[in-house]
C-alpha positions in Angstrom: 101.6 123.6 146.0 98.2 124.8 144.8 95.2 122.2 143.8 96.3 122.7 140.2 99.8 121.6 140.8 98.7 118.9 142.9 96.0 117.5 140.3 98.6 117.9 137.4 101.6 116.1 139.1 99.1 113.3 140.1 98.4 113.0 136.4 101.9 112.6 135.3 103.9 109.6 135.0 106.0 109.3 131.9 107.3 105.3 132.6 107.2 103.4 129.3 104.1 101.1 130.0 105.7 97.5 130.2 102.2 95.8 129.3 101.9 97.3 126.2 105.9 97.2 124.9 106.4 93.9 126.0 103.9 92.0 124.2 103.9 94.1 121.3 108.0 94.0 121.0 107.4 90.0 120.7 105.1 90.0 117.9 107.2 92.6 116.1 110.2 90.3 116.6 108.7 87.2 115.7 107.7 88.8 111.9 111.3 90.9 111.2 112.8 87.8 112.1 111.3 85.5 109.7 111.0 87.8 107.4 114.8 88.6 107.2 116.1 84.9 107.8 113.5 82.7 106.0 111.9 85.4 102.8 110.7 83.0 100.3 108.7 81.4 102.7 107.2 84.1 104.8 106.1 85.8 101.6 104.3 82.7 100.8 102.2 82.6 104.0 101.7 86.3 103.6 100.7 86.1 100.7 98.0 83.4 100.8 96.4 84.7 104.3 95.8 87.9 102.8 94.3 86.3 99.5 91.5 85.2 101.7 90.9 88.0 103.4 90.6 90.1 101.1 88.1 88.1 98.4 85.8 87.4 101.8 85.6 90.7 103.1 87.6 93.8 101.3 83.5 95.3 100.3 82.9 95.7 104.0 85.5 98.3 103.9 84.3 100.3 101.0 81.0 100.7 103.0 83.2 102.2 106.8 85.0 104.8 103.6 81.4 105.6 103.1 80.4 105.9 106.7 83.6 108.1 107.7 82.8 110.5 105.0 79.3 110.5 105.4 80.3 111.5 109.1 82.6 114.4 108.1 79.9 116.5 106.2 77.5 115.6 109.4 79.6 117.2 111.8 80.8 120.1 109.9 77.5 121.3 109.4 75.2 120.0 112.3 75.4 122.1 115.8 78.1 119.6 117.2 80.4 121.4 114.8 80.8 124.4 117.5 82.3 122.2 120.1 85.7 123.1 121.1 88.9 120.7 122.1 90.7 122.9 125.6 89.6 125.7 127.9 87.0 128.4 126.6 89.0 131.2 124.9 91.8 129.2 124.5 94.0 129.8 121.3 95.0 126.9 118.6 98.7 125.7 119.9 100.3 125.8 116.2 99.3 128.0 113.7 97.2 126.7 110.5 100.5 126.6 108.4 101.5 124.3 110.3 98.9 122.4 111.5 97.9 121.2 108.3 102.1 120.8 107.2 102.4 118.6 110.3 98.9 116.7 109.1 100.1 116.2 105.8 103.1 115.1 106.2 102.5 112.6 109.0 99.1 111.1 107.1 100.8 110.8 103.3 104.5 110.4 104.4 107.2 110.2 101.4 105.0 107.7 98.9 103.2 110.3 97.7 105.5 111.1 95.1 105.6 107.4 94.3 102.0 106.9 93.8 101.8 110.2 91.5 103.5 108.4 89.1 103.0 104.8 89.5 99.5 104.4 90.0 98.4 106.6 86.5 100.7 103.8 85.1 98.8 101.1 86.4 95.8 102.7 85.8 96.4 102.7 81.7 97.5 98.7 82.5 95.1 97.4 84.0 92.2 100.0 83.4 88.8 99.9 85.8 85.4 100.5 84.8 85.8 97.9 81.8 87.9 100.7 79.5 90.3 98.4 77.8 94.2 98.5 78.6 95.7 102.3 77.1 92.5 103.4 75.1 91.7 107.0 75.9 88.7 106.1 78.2 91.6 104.4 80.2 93.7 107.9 80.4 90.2 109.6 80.9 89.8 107.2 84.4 93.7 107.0 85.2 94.2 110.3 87.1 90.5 110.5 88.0 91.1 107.2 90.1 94.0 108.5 91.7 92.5 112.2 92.7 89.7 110.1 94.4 92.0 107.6 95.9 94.1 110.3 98.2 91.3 112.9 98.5 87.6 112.3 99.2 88.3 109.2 100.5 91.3 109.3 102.8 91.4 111.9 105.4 87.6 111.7 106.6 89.2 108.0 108.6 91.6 110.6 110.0 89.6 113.5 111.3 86.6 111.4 112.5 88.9 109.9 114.5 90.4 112.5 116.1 87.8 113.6 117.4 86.3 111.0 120.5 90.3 111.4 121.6 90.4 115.1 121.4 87.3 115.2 123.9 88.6 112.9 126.2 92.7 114.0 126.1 91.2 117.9 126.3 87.9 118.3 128.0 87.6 114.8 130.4 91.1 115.4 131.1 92.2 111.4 130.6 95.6 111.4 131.7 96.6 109.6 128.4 96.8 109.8 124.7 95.6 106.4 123.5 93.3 104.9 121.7 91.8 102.8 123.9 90.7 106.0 126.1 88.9 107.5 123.2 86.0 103.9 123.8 85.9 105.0 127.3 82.6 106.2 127.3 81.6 103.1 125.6 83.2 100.2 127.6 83.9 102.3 130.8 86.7 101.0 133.2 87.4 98.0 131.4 89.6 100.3 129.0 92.3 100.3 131.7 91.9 96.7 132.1 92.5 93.4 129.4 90.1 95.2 126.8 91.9 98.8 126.5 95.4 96.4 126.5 94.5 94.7 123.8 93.7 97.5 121.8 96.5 99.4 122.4 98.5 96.2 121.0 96.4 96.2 117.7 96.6 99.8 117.6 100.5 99.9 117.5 101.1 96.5 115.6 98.7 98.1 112.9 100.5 101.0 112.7 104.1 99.8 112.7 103.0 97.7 109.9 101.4 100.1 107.9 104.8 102.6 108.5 106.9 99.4 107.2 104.8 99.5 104.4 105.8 103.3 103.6 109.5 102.6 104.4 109.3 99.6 102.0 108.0 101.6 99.0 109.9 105.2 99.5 113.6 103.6 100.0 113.5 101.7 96.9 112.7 105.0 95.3 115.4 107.6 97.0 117.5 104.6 96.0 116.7 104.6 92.2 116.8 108.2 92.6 120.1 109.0 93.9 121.4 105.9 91.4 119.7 107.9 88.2 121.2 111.3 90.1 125.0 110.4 90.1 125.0 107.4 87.6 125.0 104.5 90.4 124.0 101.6 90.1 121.0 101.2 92.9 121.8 98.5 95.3 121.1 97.3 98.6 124.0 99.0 100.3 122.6 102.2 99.0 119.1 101.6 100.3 120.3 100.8 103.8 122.5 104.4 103.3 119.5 106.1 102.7 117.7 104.5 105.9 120.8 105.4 107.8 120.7 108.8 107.1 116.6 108.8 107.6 117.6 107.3 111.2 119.8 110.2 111.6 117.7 112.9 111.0 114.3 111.2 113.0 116.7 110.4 115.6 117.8 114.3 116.3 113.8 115.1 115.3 113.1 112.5 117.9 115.2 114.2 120.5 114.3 117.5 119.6 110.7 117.1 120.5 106.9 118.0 118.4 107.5 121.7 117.7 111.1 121.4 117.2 111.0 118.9 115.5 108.2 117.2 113.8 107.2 121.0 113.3 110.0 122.1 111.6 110.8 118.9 109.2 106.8 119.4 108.1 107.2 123.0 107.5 110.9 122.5 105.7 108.9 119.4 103.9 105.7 121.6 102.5 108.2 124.2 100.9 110.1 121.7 99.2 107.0 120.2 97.6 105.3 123.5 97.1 108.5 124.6 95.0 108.9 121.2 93.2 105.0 121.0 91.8 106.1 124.9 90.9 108.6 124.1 89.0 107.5 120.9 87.7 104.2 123.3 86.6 106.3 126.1 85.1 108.9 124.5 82.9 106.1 121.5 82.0 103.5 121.1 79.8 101.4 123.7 82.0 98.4 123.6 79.5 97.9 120.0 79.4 98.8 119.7 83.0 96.4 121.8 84.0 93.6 120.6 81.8 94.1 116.9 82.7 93.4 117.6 86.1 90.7 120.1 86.0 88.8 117.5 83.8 89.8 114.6 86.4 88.2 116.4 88.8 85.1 117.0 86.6 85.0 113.5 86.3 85.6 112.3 90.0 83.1 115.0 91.2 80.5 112.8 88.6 81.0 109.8 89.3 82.6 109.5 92.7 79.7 106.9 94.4 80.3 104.8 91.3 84.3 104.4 92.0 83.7 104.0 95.7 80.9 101.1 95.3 82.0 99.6 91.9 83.8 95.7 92.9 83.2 94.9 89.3 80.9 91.6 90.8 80.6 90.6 86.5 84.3 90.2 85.2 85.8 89.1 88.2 88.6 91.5 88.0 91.0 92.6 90.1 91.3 96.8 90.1 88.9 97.3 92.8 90.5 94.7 95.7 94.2 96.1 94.1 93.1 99.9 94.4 90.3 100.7 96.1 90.0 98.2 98.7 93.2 98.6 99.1 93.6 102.4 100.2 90.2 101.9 101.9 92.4 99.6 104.0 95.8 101.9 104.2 93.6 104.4 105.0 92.0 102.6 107.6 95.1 101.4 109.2 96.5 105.3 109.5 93.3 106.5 111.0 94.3 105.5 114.9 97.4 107.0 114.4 96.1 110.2 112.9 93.2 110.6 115.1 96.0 110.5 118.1 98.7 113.0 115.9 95.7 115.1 115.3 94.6 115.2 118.4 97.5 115.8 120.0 98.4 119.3 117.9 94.9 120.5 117.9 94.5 121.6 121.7 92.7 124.9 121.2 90.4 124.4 118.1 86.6 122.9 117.4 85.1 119.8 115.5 84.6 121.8 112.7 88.4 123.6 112.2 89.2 119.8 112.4 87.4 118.0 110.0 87.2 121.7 107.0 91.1 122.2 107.6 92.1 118.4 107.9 90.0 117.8 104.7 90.5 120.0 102.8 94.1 121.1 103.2 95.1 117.4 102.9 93.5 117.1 99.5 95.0 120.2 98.7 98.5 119.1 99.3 97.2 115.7 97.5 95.7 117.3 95.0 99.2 119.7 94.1 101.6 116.9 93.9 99.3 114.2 92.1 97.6 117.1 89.9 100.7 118.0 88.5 102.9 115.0 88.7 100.0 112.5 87.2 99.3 114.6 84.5 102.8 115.0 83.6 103.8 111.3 83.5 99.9 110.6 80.8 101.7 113.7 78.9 104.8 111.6 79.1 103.3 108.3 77.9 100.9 109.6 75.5 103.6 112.0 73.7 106.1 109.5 73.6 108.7 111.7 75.7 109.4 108.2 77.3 107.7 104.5 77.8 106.6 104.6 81.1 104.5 101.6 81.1 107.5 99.7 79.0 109.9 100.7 82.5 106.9 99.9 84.7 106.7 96.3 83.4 110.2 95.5 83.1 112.0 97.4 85.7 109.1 98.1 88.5 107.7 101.3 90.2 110.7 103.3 91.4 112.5 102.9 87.7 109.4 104.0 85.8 108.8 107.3 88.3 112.6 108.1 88.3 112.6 108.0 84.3 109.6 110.0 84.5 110.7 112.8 86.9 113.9 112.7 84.7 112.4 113.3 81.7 110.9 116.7 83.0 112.6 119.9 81.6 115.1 120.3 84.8 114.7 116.6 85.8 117.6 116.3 87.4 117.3 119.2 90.2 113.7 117.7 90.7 115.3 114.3 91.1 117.5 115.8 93.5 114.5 118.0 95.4 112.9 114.4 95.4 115.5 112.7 97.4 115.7 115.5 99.9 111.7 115.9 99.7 111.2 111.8 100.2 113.9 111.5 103.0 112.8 114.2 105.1 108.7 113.0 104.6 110.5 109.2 105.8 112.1 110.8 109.2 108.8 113.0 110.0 106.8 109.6 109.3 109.0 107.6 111.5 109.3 110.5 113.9 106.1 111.2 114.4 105.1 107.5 114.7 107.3 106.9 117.3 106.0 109.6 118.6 102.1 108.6 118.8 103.2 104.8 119.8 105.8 106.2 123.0 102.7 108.1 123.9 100.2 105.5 123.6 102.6 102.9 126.2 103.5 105.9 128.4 101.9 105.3 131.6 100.2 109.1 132.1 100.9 111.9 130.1 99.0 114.8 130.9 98.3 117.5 128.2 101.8 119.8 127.7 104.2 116.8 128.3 105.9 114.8 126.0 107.1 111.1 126.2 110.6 110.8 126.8 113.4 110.4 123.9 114.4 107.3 124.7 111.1 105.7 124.5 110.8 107.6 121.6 113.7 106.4 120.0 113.3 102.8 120.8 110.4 103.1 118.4 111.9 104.4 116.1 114.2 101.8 116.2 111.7 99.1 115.9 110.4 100.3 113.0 113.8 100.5 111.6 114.0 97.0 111.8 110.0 96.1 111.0 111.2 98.2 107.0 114.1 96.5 106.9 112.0 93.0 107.0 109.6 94.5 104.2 112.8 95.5 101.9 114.0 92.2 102.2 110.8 90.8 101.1 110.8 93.0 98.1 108.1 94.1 95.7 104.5 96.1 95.8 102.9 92.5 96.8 104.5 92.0 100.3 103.9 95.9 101.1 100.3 96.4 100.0 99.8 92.9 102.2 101.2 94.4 105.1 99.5 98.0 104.6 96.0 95.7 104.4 96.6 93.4 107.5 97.0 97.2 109.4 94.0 98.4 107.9 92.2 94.9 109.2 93.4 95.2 112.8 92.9 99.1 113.1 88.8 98.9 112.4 88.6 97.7 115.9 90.0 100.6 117.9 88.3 103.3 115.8 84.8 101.2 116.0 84.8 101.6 119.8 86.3 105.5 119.3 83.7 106.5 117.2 80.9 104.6 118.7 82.1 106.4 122.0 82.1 109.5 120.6 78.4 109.3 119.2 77.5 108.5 123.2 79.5 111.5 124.1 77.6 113.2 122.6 74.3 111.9 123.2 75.5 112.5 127.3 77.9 114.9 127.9 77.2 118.6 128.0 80.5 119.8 125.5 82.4 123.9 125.4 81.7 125.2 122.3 84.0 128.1 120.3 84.3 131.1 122.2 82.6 133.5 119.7 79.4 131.4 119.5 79.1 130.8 123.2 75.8 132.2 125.0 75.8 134.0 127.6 76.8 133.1 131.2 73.1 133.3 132.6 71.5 131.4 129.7 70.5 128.1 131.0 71.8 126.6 127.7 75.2 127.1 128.4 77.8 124.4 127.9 80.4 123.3 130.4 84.0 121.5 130.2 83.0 118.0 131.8 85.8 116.6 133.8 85.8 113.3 135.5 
């Protein structure tokens, strides 16, 4: 066997890693128990720990949303931007199709279609910015608030952190996709002691947590869906149907692999969305829709450091811990997870491909589906095609989006495209968390392997159970507590990554692209560093 063989093989051992799954299995059990047996209660304790947490230190987070995209225009443009993730010359594993397909769908997963509906809603409720409750300044802000919420501000946490694991999965070699190897550089060989343990643990707790709170908002949905569909009546049978059949296809994703399966449910997923805002666009109000959102954008281009900083410190009201505060949070709590997934399927590209395609191509897909969807439901509400708000206070979320989507010329195929669209977004965001966590507590996995489908699947499983906890608890309140508590436990593993990274830099002598490399005799030239 060659040196190469030799040195790959000793890098290679795909064992689950019991002191990660054991102690993180335990604290898993001890919430879906609870949380299934004892609700009422549970909710409760939830529900005043979080109320604390958030009133003493929600702002903190608004200012890391700041940082992260501050960060993301630094490295696009500063000379860092040439550095390359993998060998010089070295093509991008996927193509960009589906690099940003697979992006999307694992960072948004099937609530997008929720929020483009639901969150306009509450927007004309409980208005921010002081416009009073469905006055036309509160329309003006509505889909403004949302464009910001899932654009400028959300995939900056996932890129940056990508980054500081890229460089150490692809160019120091680490035998390990985790996030506790990306603060190597910064806390040295204590990562593979206590330290690095204990943030794997909060790294995959946060994220099963913040999946569970994905799973707890888009089965309600397919279930008032499919009800509205074929004239059921939703129920909870029907909802664990639907997260049967999402277990089904994840599972045979899950065994399939990434590019046969995560790959193909993302590109399958993009199309169906693609052809839904087309045909939502075509047969709709295309003026209006189309208007709304170029003036949202207007409008969020204007005054987009005013929505990030404004915690209305006056009135005392609630809109910016309930919105802001609260993505800054979900956001937060994906970015570990992202940073890993992104890293993982961008072997072959540089910082900059990274941060310009991962931005910009997730607001795009963002900006499709709420664009078109948010503007149709003010059209809705504001023309009186139906009482949105009226169904939003009475019945909840997934009634007021379902009699929204309904009401569109065709509504019924787009209800239809929705299930299919939302189920298939459920299994890639289950898939490809299992995924990132089986990788994360797999002893050594050396770039070009995959963790094995059992591990996998036990994941999978988990977070089966982990949803199943949040349905049971019921409503937005228990789901956006859970997606916060993530967001809380995650800023500690991408502190160290991106702390680590900026010492990477400062030390290590980084490839760059291929077509801006100097020459081989320039004493300039950058070299792979492997250690």
């Amino acid at each position: 066997m060659n040196d190469i063989g030799q040195r790959h093989d000793s890098n290679v051992d795909m064992r689950p890693d019991l002191r990660i799954i054991i102690p993180v299995t335990l604290v898993l059990l001890a919430i879906i128990i609870p949380s299934i047996a004892f609700t009422e209660q549970f909710e409760k304790v939830l529900s005043a720990v979080y109320k604390v947490f958030a009133d003493s230190t929600g702002t903190f987070y608004l200012w890391a949303t700041f940082a992260m995209v501050c960060m993301s225009v630094y490295f696009t443009f500063s000379k860092h931007s040439r550095i390359k993730f993998g060998e010089p010359g070295e093509k991008p594993e996927f193509n960009n199709f589906s690099w940003i397909a697979m992006m999307f769908c694992s960072g948004v997963a099937g609530a997008v279609m929720f929020w483009s509906v639901v969150e306009p809603l509450w927007n004309l409720v409980t208005p921010p910015q002081y416009a009073p409750s469905m006055s036309t300044e509160a329309y003006e802000w509505s889909l403004t608030y949302v464009l910001f919420h899932w654009g400028p501000v959300t995939w900056p946490w996932y890129v940056i952190t990508a980054l500081p694991i890229c460089h150490m999965y692809y160019t120091r070699r680490k035998p390990v996709l985790r996030i506790s190897s990306a603060a190597e550089p910064l806390l040295g060989d204590k990562v593979n002691g206590p330290v690095g343990l204990f943030l794997e643990v909060f790294f995959i707790i946060g994220l099963l947590f913040s999946n569970a709170a994905v799973m707890g908002i888009s089965l309600p949905i397919v279930n008032h869906a499919l009800a509205a569909t074929f004239g059921l009546a939703p129920s909870f049978g029907m909802q664990m149907g639907i997260l049967a059949v999402s277990s089904a296809i994840f599972t045979f994703s899950v065994c399939s692999g990434l590019k046969r399966g995560i790959k193909v449910l993302s590109d399958i997923n993009v199309v169906i969305a693609l052809a839904m805002v087309a045909l939502a666009l075509v047969t709709g109000p295309t003026t209006y829709i189309v208007n709304t959102f170029t003036n949202s954008v207007g409008k969020m281009a204007n005054e987009m450091m005013r929505m990030l900083f404004w915690t209305d410190p006056y009135t005392g009201g609630s809109f910016p811990k309930d919105w802001t505060i609260f993505y800054a949070l979900w956001m937060a709590s994906y970015g570990p997870f992202m940073g890993l997934f992104i890293a993982r399927i961008s072997k072959g590209r540089t910082v900059r491909e990274i941060i310009v395609m991962g931005v910009l191509g997730g607001m795009a897909g963002s900006f499709l589906i709420h664009g078109v969807f948010g503007s149709y439901t003010l059209y809705a509400q504001s023309q009186g095609i139906v009482d949105a708000v009226g169904i939003l206070k009475s019945s909840g979320g997934p009634a007021a989006m379902v009699a929204v989507l309904k009401s569109l010329p065709m509504g019924s195929i787009v209800l239809i495209g929705y299930c299919i669209f939302s189920t298939i977004f459920l299994a890639t965001s289950v898939d490809s968390c299992a995924y990132i966590i089986s990788c994360s507590a797999t002893r050594k996995m050396a770039p070009g392997f995959e963790p094995w489908w059992q591990h996998r699947l036990f994941w999978a499983l988990l977070q089966t159970g982990l949803a199943l906890g949040v349905i049971c608890l019921g409503g937005l309140g228990p789901i956006k507590v859970f997606a916060n508590f993530a967001g809380a436990l995650m800023l500690f593993p991408i502190a160290f990554a991106v702390l680590s990274w900026f010492k990477v830099l400062r030390g290590d002598r980084l490839p760059v692209s291929e077509p801006e490399q100097v020459e081989a005799d320039s004493p300039a030239q950058v070299v792979p560093v492997i250690e």
